[in-house]
Backbone bond lengths (Angstrom), bond angles and torsions (degrees), N, CA, C in turn:
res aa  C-N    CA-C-N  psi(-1)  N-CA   C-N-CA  omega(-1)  CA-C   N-CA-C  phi
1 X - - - 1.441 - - 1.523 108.79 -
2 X 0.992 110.62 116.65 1.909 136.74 158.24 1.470 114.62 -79.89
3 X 1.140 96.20 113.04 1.669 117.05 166.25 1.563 118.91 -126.09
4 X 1.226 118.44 120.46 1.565 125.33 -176.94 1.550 91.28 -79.82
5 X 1.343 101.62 149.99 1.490 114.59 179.34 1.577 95.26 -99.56
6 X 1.493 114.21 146.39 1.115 152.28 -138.37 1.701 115.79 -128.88
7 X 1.404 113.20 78.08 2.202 100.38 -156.64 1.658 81.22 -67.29
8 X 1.552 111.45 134.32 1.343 135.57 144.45 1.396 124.72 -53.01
9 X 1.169 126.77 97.28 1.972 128.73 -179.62 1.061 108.11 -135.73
10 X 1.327 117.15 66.55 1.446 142.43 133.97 1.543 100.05 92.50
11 X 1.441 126.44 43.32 1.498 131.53 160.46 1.630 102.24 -67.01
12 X 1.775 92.59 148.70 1.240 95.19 164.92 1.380 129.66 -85.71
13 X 1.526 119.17 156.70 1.597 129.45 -144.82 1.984 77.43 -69.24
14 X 0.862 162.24 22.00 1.492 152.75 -159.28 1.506 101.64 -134.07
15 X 1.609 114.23 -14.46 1.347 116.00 168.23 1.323 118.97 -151.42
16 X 1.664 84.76 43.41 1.281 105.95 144.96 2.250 130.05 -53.84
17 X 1.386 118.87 130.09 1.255 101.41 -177.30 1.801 90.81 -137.51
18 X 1.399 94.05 153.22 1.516 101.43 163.80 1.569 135.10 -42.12
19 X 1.218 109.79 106.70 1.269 113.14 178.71 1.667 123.12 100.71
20 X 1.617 104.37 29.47 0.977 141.57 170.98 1.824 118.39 -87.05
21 X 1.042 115.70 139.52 1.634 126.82 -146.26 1.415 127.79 -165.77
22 X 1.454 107.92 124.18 1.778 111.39 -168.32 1.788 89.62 -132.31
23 X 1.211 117.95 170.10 1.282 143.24 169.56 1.615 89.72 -101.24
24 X 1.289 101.83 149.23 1.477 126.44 -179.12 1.492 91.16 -88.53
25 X 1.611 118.67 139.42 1.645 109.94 154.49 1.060 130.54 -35.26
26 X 0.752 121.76 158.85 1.813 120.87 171.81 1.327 108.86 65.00
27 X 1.264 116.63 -6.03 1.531 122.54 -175.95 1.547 125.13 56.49
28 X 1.074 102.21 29.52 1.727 125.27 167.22 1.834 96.42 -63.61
29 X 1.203 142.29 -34.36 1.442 122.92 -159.89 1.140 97.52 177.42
30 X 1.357 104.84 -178.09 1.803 128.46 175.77 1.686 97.95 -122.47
31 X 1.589 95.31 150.99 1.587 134.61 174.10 1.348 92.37 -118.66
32 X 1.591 113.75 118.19 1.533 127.65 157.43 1.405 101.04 -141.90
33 X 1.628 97.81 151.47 1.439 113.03 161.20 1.327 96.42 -86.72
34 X 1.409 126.17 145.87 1.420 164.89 -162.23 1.737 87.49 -75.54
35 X 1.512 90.40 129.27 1.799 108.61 179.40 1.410 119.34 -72.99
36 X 1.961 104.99 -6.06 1.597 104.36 -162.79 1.705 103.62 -88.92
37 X 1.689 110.91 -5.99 1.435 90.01 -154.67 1.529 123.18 150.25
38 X 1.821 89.78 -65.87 1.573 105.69 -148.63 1.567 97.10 -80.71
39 X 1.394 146.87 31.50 0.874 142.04 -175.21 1.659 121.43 33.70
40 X 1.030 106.12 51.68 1.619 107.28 -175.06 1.517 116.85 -108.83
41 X 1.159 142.41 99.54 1.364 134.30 154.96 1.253 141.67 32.01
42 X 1.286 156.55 -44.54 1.262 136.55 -116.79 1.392 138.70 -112.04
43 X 1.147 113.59 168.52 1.642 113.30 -164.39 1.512 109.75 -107.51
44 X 1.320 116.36 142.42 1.435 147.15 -173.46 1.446 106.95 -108.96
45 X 1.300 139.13 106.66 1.440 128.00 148.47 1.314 122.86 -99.12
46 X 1.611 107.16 37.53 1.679 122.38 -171.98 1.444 104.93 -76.03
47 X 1.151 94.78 161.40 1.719 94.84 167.53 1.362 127.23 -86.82
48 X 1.268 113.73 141.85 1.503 131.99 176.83 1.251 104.09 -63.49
49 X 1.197 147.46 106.28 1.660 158.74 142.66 1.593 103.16 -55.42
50 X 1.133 113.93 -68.46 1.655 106.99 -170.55 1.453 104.79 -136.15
51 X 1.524 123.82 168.86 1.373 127.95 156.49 1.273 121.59 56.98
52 X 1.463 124.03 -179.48 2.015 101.95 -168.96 1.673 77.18 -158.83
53 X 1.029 105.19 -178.45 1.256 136.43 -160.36 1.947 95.72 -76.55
54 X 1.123 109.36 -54.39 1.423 112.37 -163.49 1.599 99.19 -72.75
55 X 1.179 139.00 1.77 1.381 127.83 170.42 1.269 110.58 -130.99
56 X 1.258 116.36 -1.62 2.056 103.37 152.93 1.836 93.24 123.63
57 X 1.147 128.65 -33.86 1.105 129.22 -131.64 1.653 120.27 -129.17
58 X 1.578 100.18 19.42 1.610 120.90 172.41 1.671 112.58 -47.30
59 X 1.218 90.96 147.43 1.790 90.51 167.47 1.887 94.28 -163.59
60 X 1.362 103.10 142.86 1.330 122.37 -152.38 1.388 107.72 -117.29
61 X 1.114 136.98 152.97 1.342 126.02 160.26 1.716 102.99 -146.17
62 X 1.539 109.00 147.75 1.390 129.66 14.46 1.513 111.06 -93.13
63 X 1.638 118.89 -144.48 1.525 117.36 179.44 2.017 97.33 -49.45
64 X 1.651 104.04 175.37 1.154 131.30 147.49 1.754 98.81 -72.34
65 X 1.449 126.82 153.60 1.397 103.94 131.15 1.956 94.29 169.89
66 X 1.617 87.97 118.32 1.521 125.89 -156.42 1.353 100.58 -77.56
67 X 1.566 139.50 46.60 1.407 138.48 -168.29 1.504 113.96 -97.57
68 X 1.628 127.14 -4.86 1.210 107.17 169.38 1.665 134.14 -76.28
69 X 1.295 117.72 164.95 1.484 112.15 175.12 1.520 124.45 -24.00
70 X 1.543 133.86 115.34 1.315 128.23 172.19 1.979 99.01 99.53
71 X 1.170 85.87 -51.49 1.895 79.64 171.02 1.374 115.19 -44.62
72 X 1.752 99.49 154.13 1.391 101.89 179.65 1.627 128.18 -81.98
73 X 1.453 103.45 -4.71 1.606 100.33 173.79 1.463 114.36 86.72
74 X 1.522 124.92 -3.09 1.579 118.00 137.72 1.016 128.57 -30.14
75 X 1.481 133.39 136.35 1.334 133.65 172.91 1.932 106.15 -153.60
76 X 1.428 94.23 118.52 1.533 101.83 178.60 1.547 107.47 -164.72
77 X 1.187 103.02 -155.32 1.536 122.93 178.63 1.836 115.56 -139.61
78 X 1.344 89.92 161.52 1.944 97.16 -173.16 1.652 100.11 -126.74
79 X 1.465 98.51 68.67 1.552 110.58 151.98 1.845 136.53 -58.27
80 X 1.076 114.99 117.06 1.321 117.93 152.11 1.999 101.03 49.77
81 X 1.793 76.80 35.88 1.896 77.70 -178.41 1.413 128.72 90.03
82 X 1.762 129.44 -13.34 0.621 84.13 162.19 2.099 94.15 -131.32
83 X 1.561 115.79 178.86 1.278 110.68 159.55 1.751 132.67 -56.12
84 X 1.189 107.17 123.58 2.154 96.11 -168.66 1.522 79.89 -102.99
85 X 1.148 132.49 162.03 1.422 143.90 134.94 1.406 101.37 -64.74
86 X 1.529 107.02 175.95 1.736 122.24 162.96 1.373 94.77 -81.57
87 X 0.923 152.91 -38.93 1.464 149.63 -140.57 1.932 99.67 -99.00
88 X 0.717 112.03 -30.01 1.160 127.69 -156.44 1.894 88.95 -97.11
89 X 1.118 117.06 -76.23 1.526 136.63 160.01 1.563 115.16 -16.20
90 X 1.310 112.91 -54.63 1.717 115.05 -170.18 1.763 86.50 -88.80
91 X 1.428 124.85 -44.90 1.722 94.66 -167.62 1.519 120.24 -88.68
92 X 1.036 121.42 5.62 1.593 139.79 138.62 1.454 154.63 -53.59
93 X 1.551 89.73 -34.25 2.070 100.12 -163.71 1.897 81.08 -96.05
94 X 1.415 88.56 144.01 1.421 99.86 173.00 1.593 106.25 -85.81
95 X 1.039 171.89 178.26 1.390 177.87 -96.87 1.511 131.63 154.30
């Protein structure tokens, strides 16, 4: 599953959509809603590798991956803009 990331500018939380995305102040992290769907929140204090939010083309490191208690159990990365799943990621990348 492919999800284009989405720059966040001040929509309301009611239209909110997957793959939606702000820089934290101070630029400590990212705020995205979750690429799978479930409308869930969450915060990134990964590092920026390339590109930023305001020109389409962020990529983060390390993986995404939403495995604690109550989380939804997404797990991917936010390449070059957009969200990859793992699933999506391993039957794709050439090697």
């Amino acid at each position: 599953m492919n999800t284009p990331m989405i720059h966040w500018q001040g929509e309301r939380m009611a239209d909110w959509k997957p793959g939606l995305i702000r820089q934290e102040d101070g630029g400590t992290g990212h705020h995205y809603v979750c690429p799978c769907g479930c409308n869930r929140v969450y915060f990134a204090p990964h590092a920026v590798v390339s590109g930023s939010v305001e020109t389409g083309d962020l990529t983060l490191t390390p993986s995404l991956f939403h495995n604690a208690p109550g989380c939804c159990g997404w797990h991917g990365w936010l390449r070059d803009g957009v969200f990859e799943s793992v699933e999506t990621a391993w039957h794709t990348r050439t090697w």
